[in-house]
C-alpha positions, 0 to 999 in steps of 0.5 A: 990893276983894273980888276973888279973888287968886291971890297971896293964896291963896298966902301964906295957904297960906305963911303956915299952913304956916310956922306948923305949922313953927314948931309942929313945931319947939317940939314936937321941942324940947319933946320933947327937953328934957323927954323925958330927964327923964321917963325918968329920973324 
């Protein structure tokens, strides 16, 4: 059906936002190990 459902509006919200936290946290990772060795290049 095409009806508008609250349910469904929050897990879409869930879902995005447990997307940019897994980004976030490859990220930081990222960052972490590659940082140090840039520095010291």
């Amino acid at each position: 059906s095409f009806d508008h459902h609250d349910l469904s509006k929050r897990a879409k919200d869930f879902g995005s936002a447990a997307v940019m936290l897994a980004l976030l946290i490859a990220a930081l990772l990222w960052a972490t190990i590659c940082l140090p060795l840039v520095i010291n290049w």
